[in-house]
Each structure stands twice: as C-alpha cells, then as structure tokens.
N, C-alpha and C positions, 0 to 999 in steps of 0.2 A: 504494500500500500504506500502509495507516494503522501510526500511531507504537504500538507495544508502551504497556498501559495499563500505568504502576508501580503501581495501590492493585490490580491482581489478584490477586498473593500475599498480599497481606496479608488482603482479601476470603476468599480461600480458607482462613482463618485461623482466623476469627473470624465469628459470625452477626452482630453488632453491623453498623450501619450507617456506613460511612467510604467519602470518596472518590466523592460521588455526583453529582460535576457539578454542574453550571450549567444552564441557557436560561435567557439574561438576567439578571434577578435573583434568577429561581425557581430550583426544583429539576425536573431534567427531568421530565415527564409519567410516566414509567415507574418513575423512582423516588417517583415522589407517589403513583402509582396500588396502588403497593406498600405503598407507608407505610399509604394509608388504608384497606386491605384488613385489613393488619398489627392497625389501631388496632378495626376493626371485627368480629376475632375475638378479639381480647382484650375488648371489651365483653361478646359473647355468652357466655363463658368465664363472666365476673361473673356475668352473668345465667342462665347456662344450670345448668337442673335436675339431681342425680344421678340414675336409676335404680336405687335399693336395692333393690328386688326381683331386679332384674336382678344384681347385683350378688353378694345372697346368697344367688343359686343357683350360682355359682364357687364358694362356699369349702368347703371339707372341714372345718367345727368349727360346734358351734354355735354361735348367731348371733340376734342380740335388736337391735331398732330401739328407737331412742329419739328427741327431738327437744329442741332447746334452748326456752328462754323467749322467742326470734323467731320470730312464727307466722309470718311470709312472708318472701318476699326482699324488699323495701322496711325494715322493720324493721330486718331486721340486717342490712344497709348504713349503716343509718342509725343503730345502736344496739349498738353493737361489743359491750358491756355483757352484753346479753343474749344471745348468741352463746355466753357463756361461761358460763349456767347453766342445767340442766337444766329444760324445765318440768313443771308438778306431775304430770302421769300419770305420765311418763317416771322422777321420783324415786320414782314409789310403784311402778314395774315395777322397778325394780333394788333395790328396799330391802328385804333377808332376800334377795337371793338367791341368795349366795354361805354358806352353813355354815361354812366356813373360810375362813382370807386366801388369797387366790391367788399365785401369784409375779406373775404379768402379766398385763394385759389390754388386746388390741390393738384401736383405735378408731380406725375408718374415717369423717372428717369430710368435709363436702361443701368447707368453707371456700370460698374467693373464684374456683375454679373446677373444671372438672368432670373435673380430674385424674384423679382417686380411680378412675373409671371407667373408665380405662386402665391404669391403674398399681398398681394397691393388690393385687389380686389375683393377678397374678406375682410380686411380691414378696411376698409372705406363701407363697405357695407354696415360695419358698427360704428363707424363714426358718425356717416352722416343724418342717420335719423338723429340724433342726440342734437346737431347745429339748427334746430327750429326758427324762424326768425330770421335767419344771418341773411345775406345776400351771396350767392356762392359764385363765382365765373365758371365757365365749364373747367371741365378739367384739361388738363394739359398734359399730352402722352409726348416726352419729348426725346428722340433719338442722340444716340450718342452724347448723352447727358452727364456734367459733372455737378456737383451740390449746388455750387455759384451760380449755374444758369438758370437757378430758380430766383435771382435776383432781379436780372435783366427781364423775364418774364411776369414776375408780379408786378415790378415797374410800368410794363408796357399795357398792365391792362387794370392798372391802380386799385392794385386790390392792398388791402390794411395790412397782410398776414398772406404769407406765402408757404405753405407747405411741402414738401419736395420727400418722396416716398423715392427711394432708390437700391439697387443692389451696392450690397455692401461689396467691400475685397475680400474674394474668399481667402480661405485657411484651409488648415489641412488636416481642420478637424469639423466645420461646414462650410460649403461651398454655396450656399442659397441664402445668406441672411440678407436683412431686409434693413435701412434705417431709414430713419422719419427725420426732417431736416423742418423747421419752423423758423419762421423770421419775421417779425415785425417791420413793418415802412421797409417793403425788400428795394432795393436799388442797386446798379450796381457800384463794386469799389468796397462792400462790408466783407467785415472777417467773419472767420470762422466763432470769436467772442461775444458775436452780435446774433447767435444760433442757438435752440437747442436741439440737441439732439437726445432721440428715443433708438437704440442699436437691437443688435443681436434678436430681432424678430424673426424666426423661424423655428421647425419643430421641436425642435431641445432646448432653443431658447426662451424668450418673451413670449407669452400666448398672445394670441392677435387682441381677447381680452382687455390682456391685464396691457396691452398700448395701445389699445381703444380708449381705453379710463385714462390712460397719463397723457395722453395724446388731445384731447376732448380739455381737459383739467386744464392745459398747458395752452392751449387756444382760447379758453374762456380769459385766463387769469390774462394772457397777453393782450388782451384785448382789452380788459377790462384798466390795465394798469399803462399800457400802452406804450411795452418793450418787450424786450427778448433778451437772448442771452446768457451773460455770466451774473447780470443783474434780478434774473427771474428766476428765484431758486424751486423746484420744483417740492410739495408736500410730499413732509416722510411716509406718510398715510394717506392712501387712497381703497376708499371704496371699489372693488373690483367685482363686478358685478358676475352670477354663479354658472 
C-alpha cells in the first residue's frame, strides 16, 4: 500500500500547480503533458477569434459593432496602442448617435481571449434587469479591443459610465476569464487608477452572480457619487443574491 500523498489537500485547494514530483531531474511525463496542453490552450485563447454575430443574437438590447485601429490579430498583439482607439468607420458609426448623454454603455471586447463568448452574455443578463430607470446606449461589440477603447467609445456617445466586459490574459491554469472594466466621465487619455475593475469571472472563478451584485453595486455607487477608480472603494459586504 503506497504512502498517503501530503500536497493532495492542498491540490484540492487550489488550480495552481504544487507538489508535482520528480522522474529524475524532470517533471513526470503526466505532469508535463498537462502543462503543455495547459500552455497550448492559453495560446489558442490569444489567438482565437470572437463570434459577434453569434454573440449579438443573445442579447435582448440593441446592439452596434465597431472595430479598433488593429485590423488583425498580429497588429494588436503587437501594437497595444491601437487596440485602444476606434478606427475611422467605426468613429463615424457612433458619432451623432446618441441625442442625449446616456447613463451607461456596456462594451463587449474581444481583448486577449475569447472569454467574452462564454461569459458576457449571462452576465448582462443579470445585470440589466437590476439598471430600471437608467438610460442605457446599445451595446457595443467591439473587435480587437483593448480596456482603453472603452474610453474613446463612451466619449463618442456621452454616456456617464462606460463598462467594458472583456477576455482577460489567459494563464495556465484558465484560459477563459472574463473582467468587467467601469469608468466614470470615460474619455480618452485616463489611467488605469481612474477604473474598477471586477476579474477572474469564469467557472472556478467569480460566479456570474456574485459580479452581477458587485458589478450593479459599483455602477449605482458611481453614479451616484460621481467617480471611479482608486477613489470608489468597493463594500466588504454585498448581498449576493441565491
């Protein structure tokens, strides 16, 4: 009878990698085979395409596509820059389109992987019945998106609160998370200090839930106090509804 392993508890703890043996000076075959699996769907993640069409048949609101100044994926991998500003069609499709300021306007980015395509649309699902009242801009499915391009976006169609739902950078322990980007008076030229952020949305992580409630919580208060950022500390305690 073999000896009880001690790193199984803590294994069962935690998706990170601990406690993974030896063969000789390697790492055994099973955990390399994993690793390289691990490393080979976080590549495809980067690389892999959204499906907006597919995407903007889920939503119940409408719903307008735009694309950044990165015409392909090579570019904006390689040109963070341009990820962050709309290109020319796409400014002259959102410009006059809004008659009034909106309160909010939620922007689904493709960012550094194909998250969005799991995740974006259950959680907007439990957000937006919760927003009653607001004035909402459609949404904005935006190609080759970095976090920033949700500045120039909510500028262009004068909305209070800009929200930017995107793939996060995978890892090589998930390759699908989801983060929620928020921004009070978006424009462009703000930091990343003038942001909150809501991370690690997907199946191990965050429930779509419990970042529906912080999410909701964090767009009231902002609105109501009328910032973001490092100045809008988010409640230790939230209601999370069952």
């Amino acid at each position: 009878m073999s000896a009880p392993d001690p790193w199984e508890r803590f294994r069962a703890a935690t998706r990170a990698r601990i406690g993974l043996g030896r063969s000789g000076d390697a790492l055994p075959t099973k955990a390399l085979l994993d690793f390289q699996a691990s490393h080979a769907r976080a590549r495809d993640a980067v690389h892999g395409a959204v499906d907006f069409d597919a995407l903007a048949q889920g939503i119940d609101h409408p719903v307008i596509q735009v694309h950044s100044a990165a015409p392909e994926r090579e570019s904006y991998l390689r040109r963070p820059d341009l990820g962050r500003r709309l290109d020319a069609a796409s400014r002259e499709r959102l410009a006059g389109l809004m008659a009034e300021p909106a309160d909010a306007v939620f922007i689904i980015g493709d960012g550094l992987s194909t998250a969005v395509q799991h995740h974006a649309v259950p959680l907007l699902e439990l957000v937006l019945p919760e927003l009653e009242g607001w004035k909402l801009a459609p949404v904005i499915l935006a190609g080759q998106a970095r976090v920033g391009l949700g500045d120039e976006i909510g500028a262009a169609l004068k909305a209070s609160l800009s929200v930017m739902l995107i793939g996060e950078r995978p890892g090589l322990s998930v390759a699908d998370s989801l983060g929620v980007y928020l921004t009070w008076q978006p424009r462009p030229g703000l930091t990343d200090a003038e942001r909150n952020c809501i991370s690690n949305i997907h199946a191990h992580g965050l429930s779509y839930r419990e970042a529906a409630a912080r999410l909701v919580w964090l767009m009231k208060e902002s609105r109501h106090r009328r910032l973001s950022g490092v100045t809008l500390k988010e409640a230790s305690v939230l209601e999370i509804p069952p």
